[in-house]
Biotite code that builds the C-alpha atoms (Angstrom):
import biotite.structure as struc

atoms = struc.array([
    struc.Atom([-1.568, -46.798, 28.117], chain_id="A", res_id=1, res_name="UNK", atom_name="CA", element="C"),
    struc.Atom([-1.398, -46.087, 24.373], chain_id="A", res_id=2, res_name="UNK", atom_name="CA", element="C"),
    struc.Atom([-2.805, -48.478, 21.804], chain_id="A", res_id=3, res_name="UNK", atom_name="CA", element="C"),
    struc.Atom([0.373, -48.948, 20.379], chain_id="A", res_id=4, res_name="UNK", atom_name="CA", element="C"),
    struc.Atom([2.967, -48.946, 23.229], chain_id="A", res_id=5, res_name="UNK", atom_name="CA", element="C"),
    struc.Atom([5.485, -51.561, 21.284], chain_id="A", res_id=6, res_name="UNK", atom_name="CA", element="C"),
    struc.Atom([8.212, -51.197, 24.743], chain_id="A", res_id=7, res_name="UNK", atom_name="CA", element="C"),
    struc.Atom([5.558, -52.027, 27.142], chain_id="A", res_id=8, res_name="UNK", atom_name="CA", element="C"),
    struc.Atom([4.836, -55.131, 25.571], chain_id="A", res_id=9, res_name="UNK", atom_name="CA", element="C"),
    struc.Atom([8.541, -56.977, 26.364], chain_id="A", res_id=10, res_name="UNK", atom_name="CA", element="C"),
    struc.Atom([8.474, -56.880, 29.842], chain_id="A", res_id=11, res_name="UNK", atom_name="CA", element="C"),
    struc.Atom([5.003, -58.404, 30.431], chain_id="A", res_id=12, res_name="UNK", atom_name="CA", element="C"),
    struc.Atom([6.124, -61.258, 27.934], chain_id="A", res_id=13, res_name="UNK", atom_name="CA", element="C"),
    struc.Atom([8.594, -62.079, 30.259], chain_id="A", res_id=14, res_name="UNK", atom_name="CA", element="C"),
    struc.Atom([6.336, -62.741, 33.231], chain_id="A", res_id=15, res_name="UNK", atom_name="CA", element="C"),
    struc.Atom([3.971, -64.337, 31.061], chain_id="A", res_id=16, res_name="UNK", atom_name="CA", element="C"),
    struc.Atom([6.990, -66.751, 29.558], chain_id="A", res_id=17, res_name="UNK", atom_name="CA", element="C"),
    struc.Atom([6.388, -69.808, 31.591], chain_id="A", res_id=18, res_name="UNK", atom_name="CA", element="C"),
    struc.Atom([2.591, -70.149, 31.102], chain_id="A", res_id=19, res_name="UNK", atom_name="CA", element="C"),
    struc.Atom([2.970, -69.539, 27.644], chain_id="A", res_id=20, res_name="UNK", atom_name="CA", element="C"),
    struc.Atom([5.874, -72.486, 27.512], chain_id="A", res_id=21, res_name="UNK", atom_name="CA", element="C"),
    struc.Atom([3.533, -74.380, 29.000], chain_id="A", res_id=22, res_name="UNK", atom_name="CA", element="C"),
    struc.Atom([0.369, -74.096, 26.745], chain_id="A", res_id=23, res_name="UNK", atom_name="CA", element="C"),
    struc.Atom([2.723, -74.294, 23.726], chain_id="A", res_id=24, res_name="UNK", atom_name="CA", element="C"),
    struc.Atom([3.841, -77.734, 25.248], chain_id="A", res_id=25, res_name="UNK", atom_name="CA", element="C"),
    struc.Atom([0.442, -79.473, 26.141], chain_id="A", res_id=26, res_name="UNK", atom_name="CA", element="C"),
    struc.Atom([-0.310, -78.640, 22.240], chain_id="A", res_id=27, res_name="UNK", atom_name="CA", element="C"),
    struc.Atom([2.393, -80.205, 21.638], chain_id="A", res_id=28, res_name="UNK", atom_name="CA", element="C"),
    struc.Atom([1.670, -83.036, 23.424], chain_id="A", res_id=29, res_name="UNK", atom_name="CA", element="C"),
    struc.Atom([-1.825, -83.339, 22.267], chain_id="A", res_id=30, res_name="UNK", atom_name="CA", element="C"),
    struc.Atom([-0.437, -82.596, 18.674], chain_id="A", res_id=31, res_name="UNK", atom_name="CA", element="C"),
    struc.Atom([1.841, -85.883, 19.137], chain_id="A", res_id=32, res_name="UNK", atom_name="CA", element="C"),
    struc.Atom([-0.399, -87.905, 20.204], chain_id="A", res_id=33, res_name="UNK", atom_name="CA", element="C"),
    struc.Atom([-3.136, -87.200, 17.876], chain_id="A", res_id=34, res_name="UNK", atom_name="CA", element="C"),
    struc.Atom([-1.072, -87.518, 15.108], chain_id="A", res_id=35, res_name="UNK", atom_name="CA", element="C"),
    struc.Atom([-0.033, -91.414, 16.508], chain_id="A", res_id=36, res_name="UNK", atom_name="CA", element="C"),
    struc.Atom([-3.250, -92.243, 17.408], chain_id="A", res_id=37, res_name="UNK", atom_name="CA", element="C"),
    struc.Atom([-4.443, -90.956, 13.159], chain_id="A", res_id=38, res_name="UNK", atom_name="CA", element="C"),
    struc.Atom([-1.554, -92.577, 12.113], chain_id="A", res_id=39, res_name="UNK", atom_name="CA", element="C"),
    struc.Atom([-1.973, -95.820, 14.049], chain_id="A", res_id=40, res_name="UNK", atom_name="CA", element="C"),
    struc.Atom([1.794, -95.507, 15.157], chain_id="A", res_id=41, res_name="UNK", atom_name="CA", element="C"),
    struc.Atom([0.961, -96.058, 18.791], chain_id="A", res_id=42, res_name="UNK", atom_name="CA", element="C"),
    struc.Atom([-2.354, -97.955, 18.479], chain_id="A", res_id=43, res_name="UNK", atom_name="CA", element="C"),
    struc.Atom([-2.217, -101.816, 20.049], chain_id="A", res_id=44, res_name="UNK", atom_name="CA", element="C"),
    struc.Atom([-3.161, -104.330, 17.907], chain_id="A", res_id=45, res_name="UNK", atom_name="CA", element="C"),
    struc.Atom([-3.768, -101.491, 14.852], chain_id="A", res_id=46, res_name="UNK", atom_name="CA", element="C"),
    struc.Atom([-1.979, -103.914, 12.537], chain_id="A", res_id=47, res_name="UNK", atom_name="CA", element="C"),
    struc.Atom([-3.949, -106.680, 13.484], chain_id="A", res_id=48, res_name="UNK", atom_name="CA", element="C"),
    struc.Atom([-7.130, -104.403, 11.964], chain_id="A", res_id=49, res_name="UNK", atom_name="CA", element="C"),
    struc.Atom([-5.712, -102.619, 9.426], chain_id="A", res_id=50, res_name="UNK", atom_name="CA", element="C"),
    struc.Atom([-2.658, -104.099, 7.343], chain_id="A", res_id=51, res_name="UNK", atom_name="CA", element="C"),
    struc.Atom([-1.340, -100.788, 5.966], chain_id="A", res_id=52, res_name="UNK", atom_name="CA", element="C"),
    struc.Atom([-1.344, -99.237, 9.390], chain_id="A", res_id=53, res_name="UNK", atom_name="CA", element="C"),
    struc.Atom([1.941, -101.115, 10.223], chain_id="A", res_id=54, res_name="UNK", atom_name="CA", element="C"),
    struc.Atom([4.482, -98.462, 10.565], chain_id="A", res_id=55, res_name="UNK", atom_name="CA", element="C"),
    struc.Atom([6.903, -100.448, 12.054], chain_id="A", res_id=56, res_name="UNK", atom_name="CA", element="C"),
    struc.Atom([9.590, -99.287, 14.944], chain_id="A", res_id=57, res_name="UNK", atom_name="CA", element="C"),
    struc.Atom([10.688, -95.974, 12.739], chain_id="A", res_id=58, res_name="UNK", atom_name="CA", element="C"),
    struc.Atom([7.307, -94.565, 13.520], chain_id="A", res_id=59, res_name="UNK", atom_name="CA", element="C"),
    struc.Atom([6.984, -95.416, 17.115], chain_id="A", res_id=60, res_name="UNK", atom_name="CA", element="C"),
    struc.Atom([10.777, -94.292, 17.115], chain_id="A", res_id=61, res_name="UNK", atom_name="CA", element="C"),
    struc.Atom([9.892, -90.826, 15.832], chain_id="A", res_id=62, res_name="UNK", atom_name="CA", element="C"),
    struc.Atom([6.906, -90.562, 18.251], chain_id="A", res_id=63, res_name="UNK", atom_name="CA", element="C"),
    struc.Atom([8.648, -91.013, 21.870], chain_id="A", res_id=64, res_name="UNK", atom_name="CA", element="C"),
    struc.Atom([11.893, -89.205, 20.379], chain_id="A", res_id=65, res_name="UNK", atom_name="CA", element="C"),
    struc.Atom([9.470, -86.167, 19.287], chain_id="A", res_id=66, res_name="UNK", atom_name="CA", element="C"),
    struc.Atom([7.350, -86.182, 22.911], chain_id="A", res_id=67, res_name="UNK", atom_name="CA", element="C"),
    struc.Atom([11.416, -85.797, 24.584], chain_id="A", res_id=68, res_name="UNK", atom_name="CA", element="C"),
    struc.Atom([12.358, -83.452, 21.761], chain_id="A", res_id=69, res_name="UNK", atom_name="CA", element="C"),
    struc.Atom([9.443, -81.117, 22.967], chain_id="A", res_id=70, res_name="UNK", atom_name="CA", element="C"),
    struc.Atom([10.291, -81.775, 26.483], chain_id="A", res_id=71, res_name="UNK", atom_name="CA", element="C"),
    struc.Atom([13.841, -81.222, 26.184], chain_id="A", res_id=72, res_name="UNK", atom_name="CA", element="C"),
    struc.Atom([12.941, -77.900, 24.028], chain_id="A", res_id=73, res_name="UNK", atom_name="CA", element="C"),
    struc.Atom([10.622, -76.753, 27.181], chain_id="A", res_id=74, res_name="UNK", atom_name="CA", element="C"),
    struc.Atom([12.470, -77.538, 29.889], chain_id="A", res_id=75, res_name="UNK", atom_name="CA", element="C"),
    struc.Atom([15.487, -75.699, 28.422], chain_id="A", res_id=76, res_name="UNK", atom_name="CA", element="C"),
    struc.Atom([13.360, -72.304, 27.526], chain_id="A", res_id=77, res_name="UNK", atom_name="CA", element="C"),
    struc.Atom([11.741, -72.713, 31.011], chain_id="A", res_id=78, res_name="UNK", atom_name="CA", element="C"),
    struc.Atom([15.852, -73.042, 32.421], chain_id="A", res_id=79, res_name="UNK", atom_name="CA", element="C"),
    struc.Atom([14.532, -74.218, 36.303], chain_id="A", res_id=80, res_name="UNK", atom_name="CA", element="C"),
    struc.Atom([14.122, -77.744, 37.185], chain_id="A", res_id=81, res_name="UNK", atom_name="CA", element="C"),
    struc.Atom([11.130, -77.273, 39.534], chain_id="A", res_id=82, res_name="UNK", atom_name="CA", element="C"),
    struc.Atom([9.234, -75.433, 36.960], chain_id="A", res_id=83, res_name="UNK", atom_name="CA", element="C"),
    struc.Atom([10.234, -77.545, 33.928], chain_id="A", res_id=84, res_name="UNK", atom_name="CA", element="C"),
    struc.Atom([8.553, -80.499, 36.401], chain_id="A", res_id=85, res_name="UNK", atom_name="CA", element="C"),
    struc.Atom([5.623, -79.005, 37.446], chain_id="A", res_id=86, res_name="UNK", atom_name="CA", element="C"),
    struc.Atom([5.404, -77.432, 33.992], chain_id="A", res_id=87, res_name="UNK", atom_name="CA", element="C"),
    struc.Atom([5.308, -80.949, 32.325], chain_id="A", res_id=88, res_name="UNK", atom_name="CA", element="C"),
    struc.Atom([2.759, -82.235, 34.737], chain_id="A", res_id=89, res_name="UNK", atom_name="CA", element="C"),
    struc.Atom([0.261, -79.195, 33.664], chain_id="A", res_id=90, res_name="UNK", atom_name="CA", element="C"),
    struc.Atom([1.117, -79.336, 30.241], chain_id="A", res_id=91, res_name="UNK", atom_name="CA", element="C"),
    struc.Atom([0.423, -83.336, 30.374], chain_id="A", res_id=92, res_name="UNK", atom_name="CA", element="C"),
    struc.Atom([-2.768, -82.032, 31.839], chain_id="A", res_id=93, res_name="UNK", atom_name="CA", element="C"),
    struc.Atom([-3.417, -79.687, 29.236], chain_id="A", res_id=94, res_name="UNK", atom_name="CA", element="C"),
    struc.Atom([-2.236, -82.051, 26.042], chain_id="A", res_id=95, res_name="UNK", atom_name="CA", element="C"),
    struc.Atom([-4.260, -85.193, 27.349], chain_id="A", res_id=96, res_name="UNK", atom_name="CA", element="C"),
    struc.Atom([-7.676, -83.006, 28.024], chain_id="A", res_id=97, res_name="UNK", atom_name="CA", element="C"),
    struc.Atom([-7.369, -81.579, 24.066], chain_id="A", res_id=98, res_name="UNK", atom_name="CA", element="C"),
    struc.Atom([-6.376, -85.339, 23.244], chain_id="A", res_id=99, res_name="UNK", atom_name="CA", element="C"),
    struc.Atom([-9.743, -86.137, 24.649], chain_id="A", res_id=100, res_name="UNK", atom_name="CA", element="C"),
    struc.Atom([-11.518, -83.645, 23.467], chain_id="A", res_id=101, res_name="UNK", atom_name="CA", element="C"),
    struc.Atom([-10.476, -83.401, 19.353], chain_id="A", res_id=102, res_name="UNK", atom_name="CA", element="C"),
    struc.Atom([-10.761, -87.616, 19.828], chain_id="A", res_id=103, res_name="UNK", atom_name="CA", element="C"),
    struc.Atom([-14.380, -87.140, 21.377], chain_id="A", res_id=104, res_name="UNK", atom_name="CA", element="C"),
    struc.Atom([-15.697, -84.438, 18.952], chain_id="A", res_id=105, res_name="UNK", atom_name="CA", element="C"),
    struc.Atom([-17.467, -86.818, 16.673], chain_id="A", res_id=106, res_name="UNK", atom_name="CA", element="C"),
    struc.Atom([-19.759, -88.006, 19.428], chain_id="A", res_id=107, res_name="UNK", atom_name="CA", element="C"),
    struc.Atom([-20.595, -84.451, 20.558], chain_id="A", res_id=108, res_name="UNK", atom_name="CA", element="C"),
    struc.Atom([-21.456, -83.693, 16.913], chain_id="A", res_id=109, res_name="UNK", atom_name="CA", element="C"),
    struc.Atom([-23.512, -87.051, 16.856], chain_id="A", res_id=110, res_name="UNK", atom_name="CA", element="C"),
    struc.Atom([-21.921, -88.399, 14.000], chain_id="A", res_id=111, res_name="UNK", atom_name="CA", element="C"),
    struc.Atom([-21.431, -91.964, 16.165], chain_id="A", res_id=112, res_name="UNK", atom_name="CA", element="C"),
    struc.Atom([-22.792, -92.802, 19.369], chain_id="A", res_id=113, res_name="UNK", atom_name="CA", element="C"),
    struc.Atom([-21.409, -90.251, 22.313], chain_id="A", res_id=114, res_name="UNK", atom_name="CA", element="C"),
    struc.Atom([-21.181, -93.031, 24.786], chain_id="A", res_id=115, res_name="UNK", atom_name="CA", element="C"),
    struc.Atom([-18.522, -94.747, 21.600], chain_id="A", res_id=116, res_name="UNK", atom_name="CA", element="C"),
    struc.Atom([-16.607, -91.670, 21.358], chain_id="A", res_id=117, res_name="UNK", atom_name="CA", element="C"),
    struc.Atom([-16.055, -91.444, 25.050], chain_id="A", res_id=118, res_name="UNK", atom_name="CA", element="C"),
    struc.Atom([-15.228, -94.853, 25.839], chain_id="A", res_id=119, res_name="UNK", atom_name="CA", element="C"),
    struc.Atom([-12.508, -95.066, 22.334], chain_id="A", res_id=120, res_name="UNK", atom_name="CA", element="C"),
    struc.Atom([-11.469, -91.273, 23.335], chain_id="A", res_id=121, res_name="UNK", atom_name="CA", element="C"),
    struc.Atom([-10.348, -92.132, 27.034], chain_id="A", res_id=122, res_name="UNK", atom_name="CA", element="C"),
    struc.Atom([-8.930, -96.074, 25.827], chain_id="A", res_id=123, res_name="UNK", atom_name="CA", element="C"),
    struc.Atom([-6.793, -93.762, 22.698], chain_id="A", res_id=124, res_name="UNK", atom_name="CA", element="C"),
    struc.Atom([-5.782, -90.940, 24.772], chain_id="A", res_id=125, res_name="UNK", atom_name="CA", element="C"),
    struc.Atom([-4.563, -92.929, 27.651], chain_id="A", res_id=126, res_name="UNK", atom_name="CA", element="C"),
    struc.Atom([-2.964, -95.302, 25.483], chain_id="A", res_id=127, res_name="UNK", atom_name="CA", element="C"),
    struc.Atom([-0.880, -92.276, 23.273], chain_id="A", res_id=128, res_name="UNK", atom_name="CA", element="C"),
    struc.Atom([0.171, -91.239, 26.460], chain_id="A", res_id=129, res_name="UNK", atom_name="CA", element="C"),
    struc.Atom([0.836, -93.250, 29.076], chain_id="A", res_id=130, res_name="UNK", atom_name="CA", element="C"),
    struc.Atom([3.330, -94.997, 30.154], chain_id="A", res_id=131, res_name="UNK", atom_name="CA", element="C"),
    struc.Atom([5.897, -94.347, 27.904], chain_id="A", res_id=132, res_name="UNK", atom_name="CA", element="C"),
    struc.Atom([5.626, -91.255, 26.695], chain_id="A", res_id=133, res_name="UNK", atom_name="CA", element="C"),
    struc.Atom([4.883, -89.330, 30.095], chain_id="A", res_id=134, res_name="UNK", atom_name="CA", element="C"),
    struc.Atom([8.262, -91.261, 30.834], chain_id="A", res_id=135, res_name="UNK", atom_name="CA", element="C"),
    struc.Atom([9.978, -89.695, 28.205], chain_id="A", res_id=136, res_name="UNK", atom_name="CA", element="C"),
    struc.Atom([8.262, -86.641, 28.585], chain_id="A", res_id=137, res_name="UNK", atom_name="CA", element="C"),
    struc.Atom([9.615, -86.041, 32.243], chain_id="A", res_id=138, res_name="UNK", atom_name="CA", element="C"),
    struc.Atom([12.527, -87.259, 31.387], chain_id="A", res_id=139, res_name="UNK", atom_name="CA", element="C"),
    struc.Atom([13.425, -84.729, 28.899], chain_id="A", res_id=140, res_name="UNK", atom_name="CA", element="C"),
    struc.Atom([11.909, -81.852, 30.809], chain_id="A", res_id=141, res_name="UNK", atom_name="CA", element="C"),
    struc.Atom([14.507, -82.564, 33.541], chain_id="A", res_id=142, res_name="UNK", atom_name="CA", element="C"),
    struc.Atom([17.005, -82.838, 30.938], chain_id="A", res_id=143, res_name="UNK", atom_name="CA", element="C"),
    struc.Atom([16.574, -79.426, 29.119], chain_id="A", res_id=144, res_name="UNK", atom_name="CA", element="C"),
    struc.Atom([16.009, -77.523, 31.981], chain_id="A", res_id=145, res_name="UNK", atom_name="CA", element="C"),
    struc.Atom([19.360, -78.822, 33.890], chain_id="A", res_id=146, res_name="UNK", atom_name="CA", element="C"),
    struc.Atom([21.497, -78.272, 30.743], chain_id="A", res_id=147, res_name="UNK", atom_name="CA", element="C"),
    struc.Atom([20.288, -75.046, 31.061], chain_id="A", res_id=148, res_name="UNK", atom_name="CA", element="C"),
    struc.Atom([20.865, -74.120, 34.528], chain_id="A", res_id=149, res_name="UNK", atom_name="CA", element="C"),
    struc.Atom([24.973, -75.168, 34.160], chain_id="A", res_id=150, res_name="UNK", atom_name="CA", element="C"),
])
């Protein structure tokens, strides 16, 4: 194989389409839900800590109606119901473990106490994404993915 065989490259995109749907979506997801959890859109009680973080209903709005934009987006590039399912399931997988991970960074680095960061980065990430959003989530991956197939 030449260095720079340009035709070669199309046809192993296309087997490697799913997986690469899927990764793009649990970034997604983790992108989401680190962005509420900065924010405090989808925080309980965040309010009750920190008056300006009151965003109100727009912001939890725009939160659930972004996690089923991305899964309606997915399910219709991945265009097969029983992949767009078990696609959402690894990409929850996949957005929840970097969730934990970019939430739990500052008690690997030892800025606060690790046994802090774990406990808040398990309580945050499960909160961002459960119930709710993995509801809307599914939801939409079944959605895209049989407006596709029709």
């Amino acid at each position: 194989m030449r260095l720079f065989d340009v035709k070669g490259i199309g046809p192993r995109l296309v087997q490697a389409k799913p997986g690469l749907v899927v990764l793009g979506w649990g970034v997604s997801i983790a992108n989401l839900a680190l962005t509420g959890i900065l924010l405090g859109i989808i925080i309980p009680h965040s309010a009750q800590y920190v008056p300006q973080a009151g965003v109100g209903l727009l912001g939890v709005t725009f939160y659930y109606g972004g996690m089923f934009g991305f899964s309606i987006l997915a399910g219709w590039v991945l265009a097969d119901i029983s992949k767009a399912v078990l696609g959402f399931f690894v990409s929850y997988g996949v957005g929840l473990f970097l969730t934990f991970l970019a939430l739990v960074g500052p008690g690997l680095a030892s800025v606060i106490p690790e046994s802090i960061a774990e406990l808040s980065a398990m309580v945050f990430a499960f909160t961002a994404l459960f119930p709710l959003a993995f509801l809307a989530g599914l939801v939409g991956a079944v959605l895209g993915a049989s407006s596709s197939e029709a």
